[in-house]
SELODREN-113416 format. One record per residue: y, z, x of N, C-alpha, C, O, CB in turn; residue number from 0. Coordinates in steps of 0.1 Angstrom, whole numbers, always signed. Each point is the difference from the previous one (the first is absolute). Glycine has a CB too. Layout:
// SELODREN-113416
- nv  nw  nu  cav  caw  cau  cv  cw  cu  ov  ow  ou  cbv  cbw  cbu  pos
- Y  Z  X  Y  Z  X  Y  Z  X  Y  Z  X  Y  Z  X  NUM
...
This chain:
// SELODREN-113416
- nv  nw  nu  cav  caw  cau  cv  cw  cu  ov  ow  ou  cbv  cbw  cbu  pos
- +291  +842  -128  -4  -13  -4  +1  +0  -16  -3  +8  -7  -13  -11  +27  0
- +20  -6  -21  +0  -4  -16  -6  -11  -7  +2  -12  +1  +17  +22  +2  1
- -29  -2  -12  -8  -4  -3  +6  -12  -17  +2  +6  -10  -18  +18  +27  2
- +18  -40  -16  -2  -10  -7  -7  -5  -12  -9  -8  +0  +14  +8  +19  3
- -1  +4  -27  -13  -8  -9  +4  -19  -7  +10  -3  -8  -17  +35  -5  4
- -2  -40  +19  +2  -12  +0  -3  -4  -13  +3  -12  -1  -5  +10  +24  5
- -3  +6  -31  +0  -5  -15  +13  +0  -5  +4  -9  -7  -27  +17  +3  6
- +31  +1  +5  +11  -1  -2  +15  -5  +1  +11  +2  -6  -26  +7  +6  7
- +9  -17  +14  +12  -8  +3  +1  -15  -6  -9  -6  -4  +9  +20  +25  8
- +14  -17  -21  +0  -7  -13  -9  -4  -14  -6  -10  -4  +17  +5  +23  9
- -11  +19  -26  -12  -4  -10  +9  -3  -10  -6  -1  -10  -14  +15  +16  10
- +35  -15  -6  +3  -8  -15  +9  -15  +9  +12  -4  +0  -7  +31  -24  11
- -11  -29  +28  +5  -17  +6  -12  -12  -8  -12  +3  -2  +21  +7  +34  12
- -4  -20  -36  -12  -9  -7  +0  -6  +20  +9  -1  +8  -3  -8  -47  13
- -17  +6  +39  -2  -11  +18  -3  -12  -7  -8  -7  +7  -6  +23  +15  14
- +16  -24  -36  +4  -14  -2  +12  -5  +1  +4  -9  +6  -19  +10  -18  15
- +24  +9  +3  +14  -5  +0  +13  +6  +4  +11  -4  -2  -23  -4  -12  16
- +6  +25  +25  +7  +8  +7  +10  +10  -13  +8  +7  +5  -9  -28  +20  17
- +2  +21  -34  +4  +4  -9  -1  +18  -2  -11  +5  -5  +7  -33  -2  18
- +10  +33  +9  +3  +16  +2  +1  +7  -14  +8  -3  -9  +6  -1  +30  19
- -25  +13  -21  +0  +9  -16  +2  +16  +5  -5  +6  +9  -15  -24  -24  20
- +29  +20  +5  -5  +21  +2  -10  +5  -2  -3  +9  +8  +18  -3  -14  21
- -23  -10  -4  -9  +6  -2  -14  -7  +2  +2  -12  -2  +15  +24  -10  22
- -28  -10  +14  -13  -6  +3  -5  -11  -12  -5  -11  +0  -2  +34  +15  23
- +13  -12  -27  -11  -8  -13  +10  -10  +0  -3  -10  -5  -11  +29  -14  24
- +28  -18  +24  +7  -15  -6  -1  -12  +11  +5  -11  -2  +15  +24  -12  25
- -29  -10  +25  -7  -5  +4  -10  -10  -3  -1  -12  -1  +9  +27  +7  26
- -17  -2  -9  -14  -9  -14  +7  -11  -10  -1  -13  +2  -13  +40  -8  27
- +20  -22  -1  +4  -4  -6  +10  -17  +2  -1  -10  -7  -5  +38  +1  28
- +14  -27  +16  +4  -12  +2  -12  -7  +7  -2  -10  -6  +28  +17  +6  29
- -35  -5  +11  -11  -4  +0  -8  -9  -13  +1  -13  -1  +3  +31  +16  30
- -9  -13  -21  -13  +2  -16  +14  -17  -2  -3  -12  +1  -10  +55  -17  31
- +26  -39  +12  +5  -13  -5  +7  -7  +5  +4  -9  -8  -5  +16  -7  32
- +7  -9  +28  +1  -7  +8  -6  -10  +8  +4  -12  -1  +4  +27  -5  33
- -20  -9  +17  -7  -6  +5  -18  -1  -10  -11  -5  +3  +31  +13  +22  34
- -18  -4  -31  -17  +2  -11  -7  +3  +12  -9  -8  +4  +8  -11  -27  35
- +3  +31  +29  -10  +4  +9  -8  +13  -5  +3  +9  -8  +12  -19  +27  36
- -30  +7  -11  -10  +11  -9  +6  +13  +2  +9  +1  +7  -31  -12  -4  37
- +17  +21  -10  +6  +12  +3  -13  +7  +2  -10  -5  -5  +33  +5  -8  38
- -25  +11  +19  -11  +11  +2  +1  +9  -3  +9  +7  +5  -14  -13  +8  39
- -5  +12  -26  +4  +18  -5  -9  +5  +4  -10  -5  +4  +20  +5  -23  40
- -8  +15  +21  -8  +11  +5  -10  +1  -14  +5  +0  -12  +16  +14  +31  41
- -33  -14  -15  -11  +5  -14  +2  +12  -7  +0  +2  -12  -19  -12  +23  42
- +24  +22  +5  +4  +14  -6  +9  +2  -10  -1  +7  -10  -3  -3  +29  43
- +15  -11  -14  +15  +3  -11  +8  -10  -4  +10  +1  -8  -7  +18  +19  44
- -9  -32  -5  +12  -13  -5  +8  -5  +4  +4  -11  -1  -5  +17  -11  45
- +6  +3  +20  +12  -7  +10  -3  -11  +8  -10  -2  +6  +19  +22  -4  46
- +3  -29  -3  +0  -11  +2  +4  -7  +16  +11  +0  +6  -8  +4  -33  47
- -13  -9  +32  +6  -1  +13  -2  -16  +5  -9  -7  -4  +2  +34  +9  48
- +17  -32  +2  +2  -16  +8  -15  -4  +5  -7  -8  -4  +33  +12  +15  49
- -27  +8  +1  -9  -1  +7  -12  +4  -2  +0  +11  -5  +16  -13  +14  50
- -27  -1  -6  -13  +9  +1  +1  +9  +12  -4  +12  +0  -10  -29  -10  51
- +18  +12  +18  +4  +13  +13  +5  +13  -8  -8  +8  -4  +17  -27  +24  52
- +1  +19  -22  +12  +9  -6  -10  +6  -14  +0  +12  -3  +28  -32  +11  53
- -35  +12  -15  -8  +7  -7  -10  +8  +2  -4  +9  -7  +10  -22  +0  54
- -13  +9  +19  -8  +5  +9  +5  +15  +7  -6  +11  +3  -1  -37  -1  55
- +21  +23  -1  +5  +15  +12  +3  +10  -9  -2  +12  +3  +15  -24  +16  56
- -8  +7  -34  +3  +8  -12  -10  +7  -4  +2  +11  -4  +13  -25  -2  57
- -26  +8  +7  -14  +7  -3  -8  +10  +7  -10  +5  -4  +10  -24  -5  58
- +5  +20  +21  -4  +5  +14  +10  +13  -4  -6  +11  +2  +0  -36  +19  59
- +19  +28  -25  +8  +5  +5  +1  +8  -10  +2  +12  +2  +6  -27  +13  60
- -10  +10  -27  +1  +5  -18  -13  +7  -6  -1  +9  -8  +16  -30  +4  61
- -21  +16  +8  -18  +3  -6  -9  +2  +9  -11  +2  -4  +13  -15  -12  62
């Protein structure tokens, strides 16, 4: 069995305007000025996440 991790799947797709990034932060980033959507940082280290979920799993997984 192979084991999935679903935070991962499509994590550089924006789900407003379907728009495909390589990397996550150019994600944030077209996010933050595109759609002026909130962003969520980790208290620990800063990193910047879409979701509170995804910030949530980061924190579970990292710390």
């Amino acid at each position: 069995m192979i084991k999935v991790n679903i935070f991962h799947l499509n994590k550089d797709k924006c789900e407003k305007c379907n728009e495909k990034f390589s990397k996550y932060d150019e994600l944030i980033a077209h996010t933050k000025q595109t759609h002026h959507h909130t962003i969520v940082k980790c208290t620990k280290c800063g990193k910047e996440f879409i979701h509170e979920k995804d910030r949530l799993h980061h924190t579970r997984e990292e710390h």
